[in-house]
C-alpha positions in Angstrom: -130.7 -171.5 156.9 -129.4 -171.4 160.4 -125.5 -171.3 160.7 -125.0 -174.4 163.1 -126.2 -177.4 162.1 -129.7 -178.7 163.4 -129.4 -181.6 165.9 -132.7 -183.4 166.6 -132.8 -185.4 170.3 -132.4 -188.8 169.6 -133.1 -191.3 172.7 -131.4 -194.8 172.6 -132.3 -197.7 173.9 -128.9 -199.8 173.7 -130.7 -202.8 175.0 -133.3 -202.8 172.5 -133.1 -205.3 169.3 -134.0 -202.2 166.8 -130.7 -201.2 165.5 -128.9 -198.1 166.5 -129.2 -196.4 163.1 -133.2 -197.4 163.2 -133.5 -195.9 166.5 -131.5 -192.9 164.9 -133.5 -192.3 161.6 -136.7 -192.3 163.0 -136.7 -190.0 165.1 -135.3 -187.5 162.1 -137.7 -188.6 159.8 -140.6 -188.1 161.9 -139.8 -184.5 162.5 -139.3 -184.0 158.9 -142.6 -185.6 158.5 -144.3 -183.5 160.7 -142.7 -180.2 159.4 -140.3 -179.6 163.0 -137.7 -179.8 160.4 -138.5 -177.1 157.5 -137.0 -178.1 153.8 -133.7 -177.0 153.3 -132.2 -177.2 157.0 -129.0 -178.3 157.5 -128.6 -181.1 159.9 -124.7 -182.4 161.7 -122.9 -184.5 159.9 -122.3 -188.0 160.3 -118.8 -187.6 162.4 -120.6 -185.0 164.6 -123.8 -187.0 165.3 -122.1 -190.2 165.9 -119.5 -188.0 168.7 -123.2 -186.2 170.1 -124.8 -190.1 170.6 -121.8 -192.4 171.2 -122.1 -195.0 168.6 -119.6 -195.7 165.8 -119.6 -193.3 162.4 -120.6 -196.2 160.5 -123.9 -196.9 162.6 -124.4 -192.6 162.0 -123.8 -192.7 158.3 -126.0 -195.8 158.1 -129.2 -193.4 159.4 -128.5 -190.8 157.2 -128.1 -192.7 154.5 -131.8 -194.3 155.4 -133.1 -191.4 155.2 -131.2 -190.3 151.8 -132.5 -193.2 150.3 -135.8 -192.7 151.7 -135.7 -188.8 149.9 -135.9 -186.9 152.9 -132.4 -185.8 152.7 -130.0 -184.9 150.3 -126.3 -184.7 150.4 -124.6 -181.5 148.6 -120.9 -181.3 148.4 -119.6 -178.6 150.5 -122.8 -177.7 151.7 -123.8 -180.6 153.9 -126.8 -183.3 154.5 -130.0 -181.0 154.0 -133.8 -181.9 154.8 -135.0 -182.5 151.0 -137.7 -180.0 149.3 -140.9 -181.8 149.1 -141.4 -184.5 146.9 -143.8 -184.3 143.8 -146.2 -187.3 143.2 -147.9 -187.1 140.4 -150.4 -188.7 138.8 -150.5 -190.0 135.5 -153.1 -187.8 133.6 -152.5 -186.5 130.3 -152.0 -183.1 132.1 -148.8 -180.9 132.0 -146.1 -181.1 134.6 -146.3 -177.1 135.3 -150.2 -177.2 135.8 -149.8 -180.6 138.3 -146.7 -178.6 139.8 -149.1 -175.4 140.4 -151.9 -177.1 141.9 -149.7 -179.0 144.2 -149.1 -175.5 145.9 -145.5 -175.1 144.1 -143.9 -172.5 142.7 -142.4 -173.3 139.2 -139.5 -171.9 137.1 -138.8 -173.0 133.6 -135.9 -172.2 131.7 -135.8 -172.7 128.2 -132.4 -174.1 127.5 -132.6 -174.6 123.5 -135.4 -174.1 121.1 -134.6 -174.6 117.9 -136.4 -174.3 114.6 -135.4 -176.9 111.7 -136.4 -179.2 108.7 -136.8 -182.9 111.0 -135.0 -185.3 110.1 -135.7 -188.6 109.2 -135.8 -189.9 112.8 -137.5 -186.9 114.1 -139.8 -186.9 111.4 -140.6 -190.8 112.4 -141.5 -189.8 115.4 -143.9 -187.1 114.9 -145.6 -189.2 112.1 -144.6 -186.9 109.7 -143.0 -186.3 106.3 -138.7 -185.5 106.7 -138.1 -181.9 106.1 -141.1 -180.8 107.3 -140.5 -178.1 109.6 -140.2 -178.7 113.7 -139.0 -177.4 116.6 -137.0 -179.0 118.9 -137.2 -177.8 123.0 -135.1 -178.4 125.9 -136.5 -177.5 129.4 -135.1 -177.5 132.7 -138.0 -177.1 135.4 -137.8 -176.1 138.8 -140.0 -176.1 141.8 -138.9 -173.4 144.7 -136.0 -173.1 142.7 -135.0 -176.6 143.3 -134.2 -178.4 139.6 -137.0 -181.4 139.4 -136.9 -182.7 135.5 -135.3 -182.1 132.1 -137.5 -181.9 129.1 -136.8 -182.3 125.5 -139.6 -182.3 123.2 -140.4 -182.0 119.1 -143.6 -180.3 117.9 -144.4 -179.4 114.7 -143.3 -175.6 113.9 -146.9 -174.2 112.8 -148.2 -175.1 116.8 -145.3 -174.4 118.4 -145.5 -171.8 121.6 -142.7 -169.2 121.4 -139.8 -169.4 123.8 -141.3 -166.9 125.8 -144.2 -168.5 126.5 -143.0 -171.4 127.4 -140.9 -170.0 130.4 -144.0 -168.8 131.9 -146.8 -171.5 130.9 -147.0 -175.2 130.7 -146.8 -176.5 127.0 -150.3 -177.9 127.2 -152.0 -174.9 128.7 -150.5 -173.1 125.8 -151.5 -175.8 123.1 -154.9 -175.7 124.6 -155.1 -171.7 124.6 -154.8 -172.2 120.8 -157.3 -174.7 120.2 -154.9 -177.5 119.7 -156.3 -180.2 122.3 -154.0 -183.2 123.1 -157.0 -186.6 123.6 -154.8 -189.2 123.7 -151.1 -190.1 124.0 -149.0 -193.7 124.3 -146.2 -193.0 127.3 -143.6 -195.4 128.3 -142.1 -194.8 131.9 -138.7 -196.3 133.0 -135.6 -195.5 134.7 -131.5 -194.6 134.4 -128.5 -193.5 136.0 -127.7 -190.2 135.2 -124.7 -188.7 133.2 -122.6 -186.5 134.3 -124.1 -183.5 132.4 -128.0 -184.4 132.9 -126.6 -184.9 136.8 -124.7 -181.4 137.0 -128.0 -179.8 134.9 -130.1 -181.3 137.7 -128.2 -181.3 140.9 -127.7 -184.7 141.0 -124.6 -186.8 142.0 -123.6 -188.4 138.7 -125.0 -191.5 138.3 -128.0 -190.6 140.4 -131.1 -192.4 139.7 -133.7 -190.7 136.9 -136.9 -191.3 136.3 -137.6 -191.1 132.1 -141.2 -191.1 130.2 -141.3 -191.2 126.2 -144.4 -189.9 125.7 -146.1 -189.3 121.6 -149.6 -186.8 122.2 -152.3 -187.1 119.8 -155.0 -184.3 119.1 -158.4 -185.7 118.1 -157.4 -186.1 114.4 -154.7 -188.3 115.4 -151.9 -185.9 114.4 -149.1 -186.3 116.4 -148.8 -182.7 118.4 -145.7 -183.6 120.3 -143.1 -185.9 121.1 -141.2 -185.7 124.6 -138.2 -187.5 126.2 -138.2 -186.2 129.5 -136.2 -187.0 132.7 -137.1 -186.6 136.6 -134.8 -186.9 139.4 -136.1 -190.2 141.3 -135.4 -188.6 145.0 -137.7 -185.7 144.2 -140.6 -187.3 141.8 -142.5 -190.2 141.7 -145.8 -191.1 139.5 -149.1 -192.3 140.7 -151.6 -194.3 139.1 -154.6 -196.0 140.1 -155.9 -200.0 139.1 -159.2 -201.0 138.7 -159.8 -204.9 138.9 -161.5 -206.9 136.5 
């Protein structure tokens, strides 16, 4: 990362209707869009830009905050207003989110943060469709792409499928379910969204109270034995799902 800030030529047209912090942000976005400016660069701040261009700080925080909102920048404290890593769409498939990470050209880190080996409880056991006691593991994932935090995982699974710890810091869970012969067909997901708390914001890099996405998801094998349960959250400015509609 360069040690000045990155200033991109911004032309204004003070006659013009557009607004100033319009005629500001597009110029930024479009060479974010193009690639000119690279992921991670560092760009002035709002105090220096408005200075460089002449308009009030207000009008410069204004276009940087566009663009914040937007997900093409992020704002780290004591670090400065960066271009934002790439955001992941993804599609909703009942596919892993290391294998749609991978294919999107990525590189993904996972670190296991607790796995943990217990008789369920009544709850847990409820939601695996099983009987209380029966032994489960419970899993808590942080996954990265170019070591940039993206989601936080925490799934249950029975014990007798369950990958080891090991192998799920270097595979996907389903690729490793399906390595074993245990074949997730079908699954009922709900997707919504939160604010963050201050841990699941300081776990992600997020601002507390930054905006999550969450999916519930329950995964069925062709039996109809629940394989896994997972509760997992994705940070909204770096993820987003797809799905397509077919009409009637």
């Amino acid at each position: 990362m360069p040690t000045t800030p990155f200033t991109v030529d911004v032309k204004l047209d003070r006659s013009s209707p557009i607004p100033l912090y319009f005629q500001i942000s597009e110029p930024i976005a479009s060479a974010i869009q193009d690639g000119t400016l690279a992921a991670g660069t560092r760009l002035e701040d709002e105090l220096s830009m408005a200075k460089r261009l002449q308009v009030s700080r207000p009008t410069a925080r204004q276009a940087l905050q566009r663009l914040v909102d937007r997900g093409l920048l992020t704002r780290r404290r004591g670090v400065g207003t960066l271009v934002a890593p790439t955001r992941v769409h993804r599609p909703m498939e009942l596919t892993s989110l290391h294998s749609d990470l991978v294919a999107a050209g990525l590189t993904v880190t996972t670190a296991v943060l607790d796995y943990d080996e217990h008789p369920a409880t009544e709850e847990e056991a409820e939601l695996l469709e099983t009987q209380a006691e029966t032994p489960i593991v419970r899993l808590v994932r942080l996954r990265s792409t170019d070591d940039e935090p993206i989601a936080l995982m925490t799934n249950l699974m029975p014990a007798d499928i369950a990958p080891t710890r090991d192998q799920l810091e270097r595979e996907g869970l389903y690729d490793l379910l399906r390595a074993e012969q245990v074949v997730p067909t079908t699954a009922h997901q709900v997707i919504g969204a939160r604010n963050a708390t201050a841990p699941e914001a300081l776990t992600l890099g997020e601002e507390p109270g930054g905006a999550l996405l969450t999916a519930t998801r329950t995964s069925y094998d062709r039996s109809g034995r629940v394989i896994e349960y997972g509760n997992h959250l994705y940070r909204a400015s770096r993820y987003s799902f797809e799905t397509t509609l077919f009409a009637n």
